[in-house]
N, CA, C and O atoms as a DFTB+ gen file, in Angstrom:
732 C
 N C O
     1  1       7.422      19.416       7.660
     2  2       6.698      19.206       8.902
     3  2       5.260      18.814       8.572
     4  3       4.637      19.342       7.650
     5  1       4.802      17.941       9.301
     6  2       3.289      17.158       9.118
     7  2       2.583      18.909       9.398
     8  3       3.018      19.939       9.914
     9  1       1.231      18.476       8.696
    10  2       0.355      20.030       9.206
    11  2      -0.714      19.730      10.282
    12  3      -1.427      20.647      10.690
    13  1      -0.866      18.236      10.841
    14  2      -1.224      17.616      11.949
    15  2      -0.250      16.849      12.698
    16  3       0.367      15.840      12.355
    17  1      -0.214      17.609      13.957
    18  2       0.674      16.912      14.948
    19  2       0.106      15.300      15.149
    20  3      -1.093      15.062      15.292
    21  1       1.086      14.311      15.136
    22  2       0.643      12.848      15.295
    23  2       0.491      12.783      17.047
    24  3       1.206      13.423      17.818
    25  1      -0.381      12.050      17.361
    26  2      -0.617      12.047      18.835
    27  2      -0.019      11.054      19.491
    28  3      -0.074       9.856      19.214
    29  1       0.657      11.661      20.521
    30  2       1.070      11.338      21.715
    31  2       0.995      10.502      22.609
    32  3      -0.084      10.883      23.062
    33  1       1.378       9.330      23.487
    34  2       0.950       8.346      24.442
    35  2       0.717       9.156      25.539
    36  3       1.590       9.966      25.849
    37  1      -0.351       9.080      26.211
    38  2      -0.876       8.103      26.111
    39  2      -2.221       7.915      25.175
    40  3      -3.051       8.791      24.934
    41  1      -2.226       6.710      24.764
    42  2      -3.048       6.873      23.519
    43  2      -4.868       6.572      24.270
    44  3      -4.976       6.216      25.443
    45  1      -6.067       6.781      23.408
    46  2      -7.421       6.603      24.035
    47  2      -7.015       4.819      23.776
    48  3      -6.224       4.174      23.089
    49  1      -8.087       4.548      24.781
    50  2      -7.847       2.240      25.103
    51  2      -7.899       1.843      23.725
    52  3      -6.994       1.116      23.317
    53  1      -8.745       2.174      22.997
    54  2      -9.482       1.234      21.509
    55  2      -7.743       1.737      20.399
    56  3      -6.974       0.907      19.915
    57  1      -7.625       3.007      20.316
    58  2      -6.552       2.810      19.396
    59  2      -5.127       2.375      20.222
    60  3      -4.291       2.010      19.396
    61  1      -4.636       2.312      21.557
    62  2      -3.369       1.922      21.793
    63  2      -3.622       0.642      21.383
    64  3      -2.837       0.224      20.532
    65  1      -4.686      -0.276      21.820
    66  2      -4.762      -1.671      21.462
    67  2      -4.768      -2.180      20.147
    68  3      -4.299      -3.289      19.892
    69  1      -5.416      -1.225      19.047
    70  2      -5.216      -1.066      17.800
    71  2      -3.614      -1.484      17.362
    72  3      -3.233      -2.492      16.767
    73  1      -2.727      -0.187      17.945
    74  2      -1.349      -0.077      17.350
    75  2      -0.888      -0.971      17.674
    76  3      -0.056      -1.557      16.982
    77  1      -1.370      -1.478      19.128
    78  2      -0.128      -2.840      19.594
    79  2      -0.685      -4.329      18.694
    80  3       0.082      -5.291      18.682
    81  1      -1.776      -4.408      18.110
    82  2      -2.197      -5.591      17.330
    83  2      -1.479      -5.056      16.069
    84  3      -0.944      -6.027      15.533
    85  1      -1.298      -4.203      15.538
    86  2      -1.176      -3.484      14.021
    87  2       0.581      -3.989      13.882
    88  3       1.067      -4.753      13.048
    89  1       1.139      -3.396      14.798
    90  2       2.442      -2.807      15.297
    91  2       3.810      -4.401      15.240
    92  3       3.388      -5.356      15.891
    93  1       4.801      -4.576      14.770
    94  2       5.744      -5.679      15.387
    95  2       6.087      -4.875      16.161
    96  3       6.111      -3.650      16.046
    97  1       6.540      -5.892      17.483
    98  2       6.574      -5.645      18.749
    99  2       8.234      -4.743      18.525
   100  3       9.059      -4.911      17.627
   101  1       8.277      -3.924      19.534
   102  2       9.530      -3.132      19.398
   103  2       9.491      -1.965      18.117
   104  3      10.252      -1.003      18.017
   105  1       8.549      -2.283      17.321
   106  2       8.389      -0.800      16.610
   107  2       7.705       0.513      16.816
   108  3       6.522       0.492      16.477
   109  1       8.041       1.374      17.171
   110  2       6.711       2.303      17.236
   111  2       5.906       2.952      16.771
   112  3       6.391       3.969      16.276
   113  1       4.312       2.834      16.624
   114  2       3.575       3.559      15.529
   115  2       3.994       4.324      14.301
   116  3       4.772       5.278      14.267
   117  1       3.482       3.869      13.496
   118  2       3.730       4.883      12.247
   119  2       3.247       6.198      12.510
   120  3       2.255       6.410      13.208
   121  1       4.051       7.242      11.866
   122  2       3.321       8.608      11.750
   123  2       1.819       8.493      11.164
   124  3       0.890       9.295      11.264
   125  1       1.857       7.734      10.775
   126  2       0.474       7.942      10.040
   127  2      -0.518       7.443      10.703
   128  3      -1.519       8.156      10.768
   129  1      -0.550       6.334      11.267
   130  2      -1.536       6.007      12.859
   131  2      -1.366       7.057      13.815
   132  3      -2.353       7.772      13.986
   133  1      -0.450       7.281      14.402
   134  2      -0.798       8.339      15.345
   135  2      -1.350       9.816      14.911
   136  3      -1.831      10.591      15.738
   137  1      -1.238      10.090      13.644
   138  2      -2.106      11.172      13.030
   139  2      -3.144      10.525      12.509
   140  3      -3.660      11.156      11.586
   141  1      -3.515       9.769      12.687
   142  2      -5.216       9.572      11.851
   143  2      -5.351       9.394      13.779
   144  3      -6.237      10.154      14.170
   145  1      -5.010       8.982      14.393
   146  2      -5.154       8.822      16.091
   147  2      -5.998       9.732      16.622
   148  3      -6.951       9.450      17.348
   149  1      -5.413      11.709      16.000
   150  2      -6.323      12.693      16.125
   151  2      -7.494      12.194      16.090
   152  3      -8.200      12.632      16.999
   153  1      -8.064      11.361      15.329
   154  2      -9.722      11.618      14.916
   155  2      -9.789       9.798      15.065
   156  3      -9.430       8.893      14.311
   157  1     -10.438       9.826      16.437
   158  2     -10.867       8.539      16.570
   159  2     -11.491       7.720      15.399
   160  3     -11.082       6.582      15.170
   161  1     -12.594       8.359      14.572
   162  2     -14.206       7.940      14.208
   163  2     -13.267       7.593      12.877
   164  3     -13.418       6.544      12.251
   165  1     -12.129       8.753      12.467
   166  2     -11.396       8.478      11.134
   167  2     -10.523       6.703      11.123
   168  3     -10.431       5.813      10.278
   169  1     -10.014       6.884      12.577
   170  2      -9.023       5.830      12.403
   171  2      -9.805       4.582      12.729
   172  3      -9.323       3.594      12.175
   173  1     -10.503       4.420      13.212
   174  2     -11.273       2.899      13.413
   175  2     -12.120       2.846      12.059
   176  3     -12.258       1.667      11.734
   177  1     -12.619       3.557      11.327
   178  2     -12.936       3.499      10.180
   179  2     -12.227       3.351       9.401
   180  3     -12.705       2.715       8.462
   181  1     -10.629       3.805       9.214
   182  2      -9.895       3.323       8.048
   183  2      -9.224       2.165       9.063
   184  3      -8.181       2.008       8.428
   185  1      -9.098       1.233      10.217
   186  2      -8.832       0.309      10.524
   187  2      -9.486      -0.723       9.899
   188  3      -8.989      -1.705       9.348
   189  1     -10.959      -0.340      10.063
   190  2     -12.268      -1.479      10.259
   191  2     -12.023      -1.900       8.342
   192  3     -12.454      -2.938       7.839
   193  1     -11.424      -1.053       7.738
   194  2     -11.627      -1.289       6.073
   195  2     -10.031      -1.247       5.641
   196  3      -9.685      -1.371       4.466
   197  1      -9.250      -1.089       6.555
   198  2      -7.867      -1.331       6.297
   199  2      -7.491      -2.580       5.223
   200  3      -6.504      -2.337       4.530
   201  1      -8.144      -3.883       4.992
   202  2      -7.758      -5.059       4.542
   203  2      -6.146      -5.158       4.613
   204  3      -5.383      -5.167       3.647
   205  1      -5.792      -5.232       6.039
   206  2      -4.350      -5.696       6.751
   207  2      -4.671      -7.190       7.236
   208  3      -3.681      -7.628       7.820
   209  1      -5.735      -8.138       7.193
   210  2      -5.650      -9.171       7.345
   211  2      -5.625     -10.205       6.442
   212  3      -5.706      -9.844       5.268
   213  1      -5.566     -10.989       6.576
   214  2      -5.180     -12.351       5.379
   215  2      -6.801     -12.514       4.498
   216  3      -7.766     -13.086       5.005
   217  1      -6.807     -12.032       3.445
   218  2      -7.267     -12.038       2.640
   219  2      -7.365     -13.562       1.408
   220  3      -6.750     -14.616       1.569
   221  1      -7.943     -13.363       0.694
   222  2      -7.663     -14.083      -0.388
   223  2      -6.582     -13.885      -1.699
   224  3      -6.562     -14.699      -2.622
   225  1      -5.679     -12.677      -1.650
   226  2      -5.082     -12.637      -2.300
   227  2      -3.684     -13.464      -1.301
   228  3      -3.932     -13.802      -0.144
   229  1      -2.140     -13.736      -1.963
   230  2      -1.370     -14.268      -1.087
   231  2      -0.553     -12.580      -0.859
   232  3      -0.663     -11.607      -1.604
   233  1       0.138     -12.683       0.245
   234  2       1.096     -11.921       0.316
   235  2       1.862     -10.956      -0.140
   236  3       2.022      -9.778       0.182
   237  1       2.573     -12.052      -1.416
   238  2       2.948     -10.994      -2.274
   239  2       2.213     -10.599      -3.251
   240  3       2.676      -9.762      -4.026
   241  1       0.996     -11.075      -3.423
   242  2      -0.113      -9.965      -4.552
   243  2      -0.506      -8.661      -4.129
   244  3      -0.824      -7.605      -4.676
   245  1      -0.368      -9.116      -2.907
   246  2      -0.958      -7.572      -1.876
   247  2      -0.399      -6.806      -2.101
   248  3      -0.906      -5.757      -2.499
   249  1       0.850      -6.957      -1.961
   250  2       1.554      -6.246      -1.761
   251  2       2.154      -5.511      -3.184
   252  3       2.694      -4.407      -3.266
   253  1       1.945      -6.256      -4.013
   254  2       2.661      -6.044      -5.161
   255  2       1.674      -5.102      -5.886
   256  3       1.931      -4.347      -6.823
   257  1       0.381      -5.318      -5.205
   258  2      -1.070      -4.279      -5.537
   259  2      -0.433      -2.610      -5.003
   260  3      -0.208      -1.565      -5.614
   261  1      -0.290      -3.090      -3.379
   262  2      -0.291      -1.773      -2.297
   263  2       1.217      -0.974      -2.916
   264  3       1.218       0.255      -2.990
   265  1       2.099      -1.541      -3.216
   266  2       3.472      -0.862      -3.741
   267  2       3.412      -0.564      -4.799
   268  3       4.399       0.149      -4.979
   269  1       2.687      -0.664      -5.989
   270  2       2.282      -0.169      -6.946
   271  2       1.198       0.683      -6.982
   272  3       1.118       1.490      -7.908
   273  1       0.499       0.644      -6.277
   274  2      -0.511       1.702      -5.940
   275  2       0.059       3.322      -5.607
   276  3      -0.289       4.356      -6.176
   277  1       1.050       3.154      -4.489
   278  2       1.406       3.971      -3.637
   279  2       2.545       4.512      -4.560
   280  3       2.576       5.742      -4.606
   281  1       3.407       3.917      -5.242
   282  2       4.480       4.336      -6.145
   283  2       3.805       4.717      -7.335
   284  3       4.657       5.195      -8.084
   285  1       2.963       4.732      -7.737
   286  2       1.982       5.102      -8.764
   287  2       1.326       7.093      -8.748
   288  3       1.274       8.045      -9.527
   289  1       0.894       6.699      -7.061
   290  2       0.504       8.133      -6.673
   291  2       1.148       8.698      -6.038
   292  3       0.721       9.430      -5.145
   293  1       2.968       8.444      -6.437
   294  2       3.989       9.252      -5.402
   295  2       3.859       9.262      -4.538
   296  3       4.175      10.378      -4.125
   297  1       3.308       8.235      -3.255
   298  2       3.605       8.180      -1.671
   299  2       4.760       8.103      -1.272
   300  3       4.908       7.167      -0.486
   301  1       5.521       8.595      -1.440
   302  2       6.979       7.731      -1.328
   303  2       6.660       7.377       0.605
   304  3       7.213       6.325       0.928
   305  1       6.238       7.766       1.271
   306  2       6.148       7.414       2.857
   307  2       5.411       6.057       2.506
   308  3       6.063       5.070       2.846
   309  1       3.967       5.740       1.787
   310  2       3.615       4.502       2.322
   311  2       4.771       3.334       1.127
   312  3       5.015       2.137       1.282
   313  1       5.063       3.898       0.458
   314  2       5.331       2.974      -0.301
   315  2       6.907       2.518       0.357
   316  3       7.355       1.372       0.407
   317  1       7.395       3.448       0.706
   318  2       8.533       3.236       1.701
   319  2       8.432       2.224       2.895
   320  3       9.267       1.360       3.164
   321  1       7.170       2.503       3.619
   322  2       7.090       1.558       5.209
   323  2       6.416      -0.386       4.652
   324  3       6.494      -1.502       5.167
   325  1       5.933       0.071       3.631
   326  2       6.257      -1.388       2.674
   327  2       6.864      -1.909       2.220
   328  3       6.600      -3.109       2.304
   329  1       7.889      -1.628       1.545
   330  2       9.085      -1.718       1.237
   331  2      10.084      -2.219       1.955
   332  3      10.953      -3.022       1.617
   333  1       9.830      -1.491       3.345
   334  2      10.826      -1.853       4.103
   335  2      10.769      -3.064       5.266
   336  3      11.717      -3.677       5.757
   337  1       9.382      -3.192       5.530
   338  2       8.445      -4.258       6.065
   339  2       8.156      -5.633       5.374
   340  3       8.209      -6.736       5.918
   341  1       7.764      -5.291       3.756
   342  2       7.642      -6.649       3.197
   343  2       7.965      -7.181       2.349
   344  3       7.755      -8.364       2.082
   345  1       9.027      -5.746       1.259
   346  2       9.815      -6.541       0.086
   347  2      10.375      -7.328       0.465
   348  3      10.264      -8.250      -0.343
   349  1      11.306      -7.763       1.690
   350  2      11.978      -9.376       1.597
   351  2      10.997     -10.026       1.605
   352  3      10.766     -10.671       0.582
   353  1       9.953     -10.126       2.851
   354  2       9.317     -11.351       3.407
   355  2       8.829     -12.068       1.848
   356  3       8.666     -13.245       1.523
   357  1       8.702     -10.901       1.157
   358  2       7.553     -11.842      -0.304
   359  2       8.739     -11.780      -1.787
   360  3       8.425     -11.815      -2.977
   361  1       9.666     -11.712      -1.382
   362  2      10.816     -12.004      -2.101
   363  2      11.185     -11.141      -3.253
   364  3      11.630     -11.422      -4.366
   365  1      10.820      -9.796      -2.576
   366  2      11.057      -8.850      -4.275
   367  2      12.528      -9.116      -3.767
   368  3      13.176      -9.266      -2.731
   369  1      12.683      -9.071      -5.493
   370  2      14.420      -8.747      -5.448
   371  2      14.742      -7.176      -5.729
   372  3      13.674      -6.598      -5.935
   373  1      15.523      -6.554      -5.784
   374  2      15.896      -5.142      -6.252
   375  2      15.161      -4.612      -7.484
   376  3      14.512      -3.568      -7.542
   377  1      15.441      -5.806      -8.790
   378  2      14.376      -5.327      -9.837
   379  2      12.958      -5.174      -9.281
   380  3      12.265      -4.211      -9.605
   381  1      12.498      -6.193      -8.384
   382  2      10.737      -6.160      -8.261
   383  2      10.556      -4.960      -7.617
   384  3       9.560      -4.305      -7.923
   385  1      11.543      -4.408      -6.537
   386  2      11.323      -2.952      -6.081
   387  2      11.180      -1.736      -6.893
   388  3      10.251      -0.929      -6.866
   389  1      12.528      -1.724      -7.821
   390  2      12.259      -0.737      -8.718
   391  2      11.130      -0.523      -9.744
   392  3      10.657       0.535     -10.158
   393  1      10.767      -2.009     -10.097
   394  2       9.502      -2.018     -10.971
   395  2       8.150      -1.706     -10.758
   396  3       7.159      -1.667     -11.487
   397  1       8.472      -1.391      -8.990
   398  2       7.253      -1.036      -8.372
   399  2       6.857       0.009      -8.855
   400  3       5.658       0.282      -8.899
   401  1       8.024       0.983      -9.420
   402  2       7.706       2.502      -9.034
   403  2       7.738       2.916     -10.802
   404  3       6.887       3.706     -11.209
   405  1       8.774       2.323     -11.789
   406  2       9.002       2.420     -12.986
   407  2       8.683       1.374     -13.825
   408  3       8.345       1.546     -14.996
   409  1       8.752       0.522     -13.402
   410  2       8.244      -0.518     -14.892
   411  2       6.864      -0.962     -14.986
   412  3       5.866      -1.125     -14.283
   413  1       7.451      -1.132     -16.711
   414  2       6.112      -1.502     -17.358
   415  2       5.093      -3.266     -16.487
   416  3       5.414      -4.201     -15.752
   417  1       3.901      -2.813     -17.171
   418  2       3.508      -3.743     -16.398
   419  2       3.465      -4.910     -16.707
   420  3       2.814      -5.728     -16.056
   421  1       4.033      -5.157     -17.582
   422  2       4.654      -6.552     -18.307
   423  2       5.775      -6.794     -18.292
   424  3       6.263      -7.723     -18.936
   425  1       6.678      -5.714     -17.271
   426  2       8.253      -6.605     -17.237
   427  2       8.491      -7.828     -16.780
   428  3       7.682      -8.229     -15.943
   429  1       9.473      -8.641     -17.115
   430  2       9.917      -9.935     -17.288
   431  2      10.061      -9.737     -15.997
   432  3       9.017     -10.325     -15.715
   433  1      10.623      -9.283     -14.575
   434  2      10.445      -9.675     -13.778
   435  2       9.557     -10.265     -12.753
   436  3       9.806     -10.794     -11.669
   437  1       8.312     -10.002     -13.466
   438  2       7.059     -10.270     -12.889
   439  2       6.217     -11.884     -13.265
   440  3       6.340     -12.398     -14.377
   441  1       5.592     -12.367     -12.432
   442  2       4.825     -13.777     -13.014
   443  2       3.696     -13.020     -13.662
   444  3       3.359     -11.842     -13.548
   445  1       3.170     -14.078     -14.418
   446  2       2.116     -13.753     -15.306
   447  2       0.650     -13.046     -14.533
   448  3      -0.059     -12.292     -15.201
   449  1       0.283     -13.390     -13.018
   450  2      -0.815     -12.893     -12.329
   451  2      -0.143     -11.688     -11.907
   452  3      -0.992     -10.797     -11.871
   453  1       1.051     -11.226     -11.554
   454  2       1.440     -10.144     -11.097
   455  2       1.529      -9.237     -12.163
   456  3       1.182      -8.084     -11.907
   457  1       1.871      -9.462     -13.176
   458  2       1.510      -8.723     -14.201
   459  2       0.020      -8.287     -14.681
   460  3      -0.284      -7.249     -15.269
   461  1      -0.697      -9.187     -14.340
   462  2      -2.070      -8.685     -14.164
   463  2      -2.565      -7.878     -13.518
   464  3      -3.312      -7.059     -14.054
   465  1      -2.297      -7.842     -12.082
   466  2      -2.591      -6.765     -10.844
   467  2      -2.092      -6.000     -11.274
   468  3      -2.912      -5.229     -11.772
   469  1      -0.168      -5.378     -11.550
   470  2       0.132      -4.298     -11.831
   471  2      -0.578      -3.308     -12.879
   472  3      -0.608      -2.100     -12.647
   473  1      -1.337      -4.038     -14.422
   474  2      -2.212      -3.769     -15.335
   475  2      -3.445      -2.915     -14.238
   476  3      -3.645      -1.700     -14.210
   477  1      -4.128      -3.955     -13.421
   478  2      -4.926      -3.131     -13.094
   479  2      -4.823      -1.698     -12.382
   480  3      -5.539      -0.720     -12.598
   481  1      -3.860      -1.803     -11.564
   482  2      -3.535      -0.627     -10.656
   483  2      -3.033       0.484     -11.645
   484  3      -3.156       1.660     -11.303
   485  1      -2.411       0.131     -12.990
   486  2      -2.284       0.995     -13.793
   487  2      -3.591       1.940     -14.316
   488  3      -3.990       3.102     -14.246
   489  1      -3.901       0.885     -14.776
   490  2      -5.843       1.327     -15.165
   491  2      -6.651       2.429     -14.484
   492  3      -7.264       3.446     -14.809
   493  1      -6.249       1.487     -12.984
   494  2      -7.317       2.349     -12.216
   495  2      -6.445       3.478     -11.853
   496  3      -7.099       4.465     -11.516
   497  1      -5.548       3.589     -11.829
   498  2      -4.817       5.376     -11.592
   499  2      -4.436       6.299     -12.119
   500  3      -4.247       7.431     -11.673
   501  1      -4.215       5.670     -13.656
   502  2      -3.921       6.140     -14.360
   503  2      -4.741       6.743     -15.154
   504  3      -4.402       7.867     -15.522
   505  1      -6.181       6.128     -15.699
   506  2      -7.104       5.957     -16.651
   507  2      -8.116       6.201     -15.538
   508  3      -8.631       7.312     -15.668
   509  1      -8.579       5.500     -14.455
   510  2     -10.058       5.517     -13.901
   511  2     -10.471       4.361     -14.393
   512  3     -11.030       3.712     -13.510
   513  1     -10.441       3.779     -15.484
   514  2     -10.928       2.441     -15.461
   515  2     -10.301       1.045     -15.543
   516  3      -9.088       0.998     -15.335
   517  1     -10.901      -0.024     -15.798
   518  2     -10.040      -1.376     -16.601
   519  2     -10.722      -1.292     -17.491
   520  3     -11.939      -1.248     -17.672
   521  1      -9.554      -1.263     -18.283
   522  2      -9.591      -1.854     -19.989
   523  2     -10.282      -3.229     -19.844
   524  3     -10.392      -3.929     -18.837
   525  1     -10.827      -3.491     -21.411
   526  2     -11.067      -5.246     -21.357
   527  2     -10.062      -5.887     -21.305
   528  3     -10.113      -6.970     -20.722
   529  1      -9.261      -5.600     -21.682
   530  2      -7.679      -6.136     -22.398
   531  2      -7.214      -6.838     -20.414
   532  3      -7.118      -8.002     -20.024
   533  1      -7.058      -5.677     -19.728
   534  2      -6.420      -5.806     -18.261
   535  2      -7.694      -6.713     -17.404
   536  3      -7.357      -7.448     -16.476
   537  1      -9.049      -6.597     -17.771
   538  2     -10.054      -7.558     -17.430
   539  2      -9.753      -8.692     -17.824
   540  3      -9.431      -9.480     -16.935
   541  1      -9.743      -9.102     -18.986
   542  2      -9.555     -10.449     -18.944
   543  2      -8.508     -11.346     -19.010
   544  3      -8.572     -12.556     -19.228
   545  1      -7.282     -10.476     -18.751
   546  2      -6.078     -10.506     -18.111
   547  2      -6.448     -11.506     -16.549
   548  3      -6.386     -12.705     -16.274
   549  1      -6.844     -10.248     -15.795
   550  2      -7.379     -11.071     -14.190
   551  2      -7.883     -12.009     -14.213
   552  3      -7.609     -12.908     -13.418
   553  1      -8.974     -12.129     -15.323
   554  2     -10.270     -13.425     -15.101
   555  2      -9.208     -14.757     -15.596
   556  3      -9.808     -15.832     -15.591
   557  1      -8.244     -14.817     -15.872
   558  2      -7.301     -15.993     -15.938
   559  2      -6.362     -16.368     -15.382
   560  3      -5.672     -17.362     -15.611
   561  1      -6.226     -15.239     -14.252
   562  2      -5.533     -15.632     -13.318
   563  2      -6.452     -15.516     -11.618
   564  3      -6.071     -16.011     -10.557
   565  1      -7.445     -14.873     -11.814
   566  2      -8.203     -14.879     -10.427
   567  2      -9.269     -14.952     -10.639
   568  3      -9.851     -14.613     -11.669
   569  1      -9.854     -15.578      -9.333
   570  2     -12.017     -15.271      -9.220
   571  2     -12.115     -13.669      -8.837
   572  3     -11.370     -12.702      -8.676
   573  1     -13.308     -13.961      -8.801
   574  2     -13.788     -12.521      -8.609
   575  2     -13.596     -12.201      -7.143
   576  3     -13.391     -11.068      -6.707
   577  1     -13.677     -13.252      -6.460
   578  2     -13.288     -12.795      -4.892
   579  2     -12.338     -12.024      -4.610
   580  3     -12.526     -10.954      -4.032
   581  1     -11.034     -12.501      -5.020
   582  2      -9.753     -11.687      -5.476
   583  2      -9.663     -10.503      -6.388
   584  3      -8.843      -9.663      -6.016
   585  1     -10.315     -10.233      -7.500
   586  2     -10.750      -9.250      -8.207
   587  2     -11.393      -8.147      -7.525
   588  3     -11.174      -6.936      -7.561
   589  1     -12.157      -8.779      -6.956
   590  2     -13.014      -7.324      -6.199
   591  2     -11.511      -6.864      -4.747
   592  3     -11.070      -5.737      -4.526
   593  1     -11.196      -7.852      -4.220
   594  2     -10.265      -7.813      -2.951
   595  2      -9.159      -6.859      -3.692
   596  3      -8.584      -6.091      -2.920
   597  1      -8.799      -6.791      -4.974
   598  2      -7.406      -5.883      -5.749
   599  2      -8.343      -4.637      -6.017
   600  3      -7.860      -3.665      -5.436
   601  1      -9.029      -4.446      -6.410
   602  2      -9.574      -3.009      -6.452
   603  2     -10.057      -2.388      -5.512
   604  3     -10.558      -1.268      -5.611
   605  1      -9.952      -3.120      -4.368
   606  2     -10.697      -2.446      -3.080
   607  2      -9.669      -2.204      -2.660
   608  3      -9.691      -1.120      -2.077
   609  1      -8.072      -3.001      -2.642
   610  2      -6.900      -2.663      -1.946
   611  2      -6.627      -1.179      -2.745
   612  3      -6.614      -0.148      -2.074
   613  1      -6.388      -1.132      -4.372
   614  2      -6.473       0.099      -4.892
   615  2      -6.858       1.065      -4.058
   616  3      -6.191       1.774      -3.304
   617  1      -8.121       1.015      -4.295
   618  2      -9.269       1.997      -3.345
   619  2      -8.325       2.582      -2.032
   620  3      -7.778       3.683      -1.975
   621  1      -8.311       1.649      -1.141
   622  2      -8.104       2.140       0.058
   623  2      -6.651       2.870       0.087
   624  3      -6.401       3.924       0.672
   625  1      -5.735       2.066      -0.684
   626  2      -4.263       2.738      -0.896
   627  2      -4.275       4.344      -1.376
   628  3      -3.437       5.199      -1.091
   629  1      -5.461       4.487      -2.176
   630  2      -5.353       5.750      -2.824
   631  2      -5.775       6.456      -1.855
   632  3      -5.265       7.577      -1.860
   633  1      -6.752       6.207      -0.726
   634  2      -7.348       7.290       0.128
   635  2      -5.874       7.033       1.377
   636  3      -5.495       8.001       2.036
   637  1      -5.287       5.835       1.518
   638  2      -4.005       6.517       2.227
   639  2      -2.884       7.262       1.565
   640  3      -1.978       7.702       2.272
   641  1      -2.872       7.418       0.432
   642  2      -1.810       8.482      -0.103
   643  2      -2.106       9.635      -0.157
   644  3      -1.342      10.589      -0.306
   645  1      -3.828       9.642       0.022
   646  2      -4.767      11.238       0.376
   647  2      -4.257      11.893       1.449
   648  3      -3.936      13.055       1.698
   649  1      -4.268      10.385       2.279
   650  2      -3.875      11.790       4.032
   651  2      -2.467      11.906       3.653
   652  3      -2.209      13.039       3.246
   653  1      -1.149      10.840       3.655
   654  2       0.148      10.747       3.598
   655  2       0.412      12.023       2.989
   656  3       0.681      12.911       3.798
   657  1       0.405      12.410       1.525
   658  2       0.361      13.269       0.968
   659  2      -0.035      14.652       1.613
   660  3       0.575      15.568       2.165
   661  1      -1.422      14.353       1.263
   662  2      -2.383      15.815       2.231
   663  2      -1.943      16.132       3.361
   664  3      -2.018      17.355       3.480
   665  1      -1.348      15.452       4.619
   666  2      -0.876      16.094       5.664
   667  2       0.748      16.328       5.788
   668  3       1.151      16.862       6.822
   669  1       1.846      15.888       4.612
   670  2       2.609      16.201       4.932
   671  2       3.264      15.318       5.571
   672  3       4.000      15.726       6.469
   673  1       3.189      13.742       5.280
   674  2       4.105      13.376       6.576
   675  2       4.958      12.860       6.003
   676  3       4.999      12.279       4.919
   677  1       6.538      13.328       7.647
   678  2       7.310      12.828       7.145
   679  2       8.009      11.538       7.003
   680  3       7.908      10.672       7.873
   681  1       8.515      11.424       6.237
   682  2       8.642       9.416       6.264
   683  2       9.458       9.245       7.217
   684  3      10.121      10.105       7.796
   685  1       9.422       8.072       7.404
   686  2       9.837       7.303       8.753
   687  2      11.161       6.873       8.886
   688  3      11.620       6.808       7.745
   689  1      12.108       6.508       9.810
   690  2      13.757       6.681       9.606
   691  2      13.716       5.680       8.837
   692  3      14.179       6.048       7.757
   693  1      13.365       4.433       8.789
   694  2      13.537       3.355       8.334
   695  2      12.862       2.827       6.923
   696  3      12.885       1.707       6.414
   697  1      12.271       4.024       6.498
   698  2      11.745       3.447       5.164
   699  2      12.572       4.026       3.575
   700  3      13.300       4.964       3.250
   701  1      11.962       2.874       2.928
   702  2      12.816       2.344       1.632
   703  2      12.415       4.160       1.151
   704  3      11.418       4.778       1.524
   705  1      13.646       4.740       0.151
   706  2      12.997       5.634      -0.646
   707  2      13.271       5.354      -2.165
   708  3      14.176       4.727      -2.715
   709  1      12.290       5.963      -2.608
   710  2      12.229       5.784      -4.277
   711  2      13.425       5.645      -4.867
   712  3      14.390       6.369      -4.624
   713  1      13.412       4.434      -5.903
   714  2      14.996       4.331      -6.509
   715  2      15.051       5.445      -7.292
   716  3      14.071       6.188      -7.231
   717  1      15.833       5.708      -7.920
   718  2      16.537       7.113      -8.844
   719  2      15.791       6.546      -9.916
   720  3      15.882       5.337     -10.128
   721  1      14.904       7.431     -10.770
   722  2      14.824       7.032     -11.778
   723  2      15.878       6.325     -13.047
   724  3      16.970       6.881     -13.163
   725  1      15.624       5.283     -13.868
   726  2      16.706       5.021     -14.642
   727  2      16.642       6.230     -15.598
   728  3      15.754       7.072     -15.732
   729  1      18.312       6.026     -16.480
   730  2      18.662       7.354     -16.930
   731  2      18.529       6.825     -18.443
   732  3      18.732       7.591     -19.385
């Protein structure tokens, strides 16, 4: 059981309009919006820095950042409502899912820039820093615009696996769960 009840419709004007821009139509809020919902000042602040809009990275870098992030720090909830939302659209196949959560960051299933991001998200969660080695990895496959845009996605992923985690929530009917570790 969550240790914050997620809130209820009717929602205050600024976040229902939030969820319905956030939201595909016919889904209903994540547990995790309607519990950050409790605390207005929290959720328009992790909205306003969310980086859920089109960025300079493509699609599947984002993502391949945010699912490695989250499978990194055992979210299995966010890494699940991603999973289940955007591994097709950006074409993981079954390996790219599982590698989210277990493989190295140089498996062959990965292109050479995705192997870069995964390096970093390793770094930074594992270690606290980037190596030079995983630095100049990026600087040959991205500018710095994108560089700074992957460590800030880091960033923010880790403070959503803070609440996910920290409050207990439970994952959602529809999300992916962690493959079985291989044996």
């Amino acid at each position: 059981m969550a240790r914050i009840a997620p809130a209820e419709p009717p929602y205050e004007p600024s976040i229902a309009a939030a969820l319905k821009r956030i939201m595909p139509p016919g889904v209903p809020p994540l547990v995790l919006f309607r519990t950050m919902a409790r605390s207005p000042r929290v959720f328009a602040r992790l909205f306003a820095g969310g980086l859920l809009d089109k960025g300079p990275l493509s699609l599947r870098q984002r993502e391949t950042i945010i699912d490695r992030t989250t499978a990194r720090l055992g979210c299995e909830y966010e890494w699940g409502v991603h999973i289940a939302f955007f591994a097709e659209q950006v074409g993981f196949s079954v390996e790219h899912v599982a590698a989210t959560v277990s493989g190295a960051a140089d498996a062959p299933c990965w292109a050479p820039d995705e192997q870069a991001l995964i390096a970093l998200v390793d770094d930074l969660v594992d270690r606290h820093v980037i190596s030079d080695s995983t630095w100049d990895h990026l600087t040959t496959h991205f500018d710095d615009t994108c560089i700074l845009e992957a460590i800030a996605l880091v960033g923010y992923y880790h403070t959503i696996n803070f609440l996910c985690v920290g409050l207990k929530l439970p994952l959602e009917d529809y999300s992916a769960r962690f493959p079985a570790a291989p044996e």
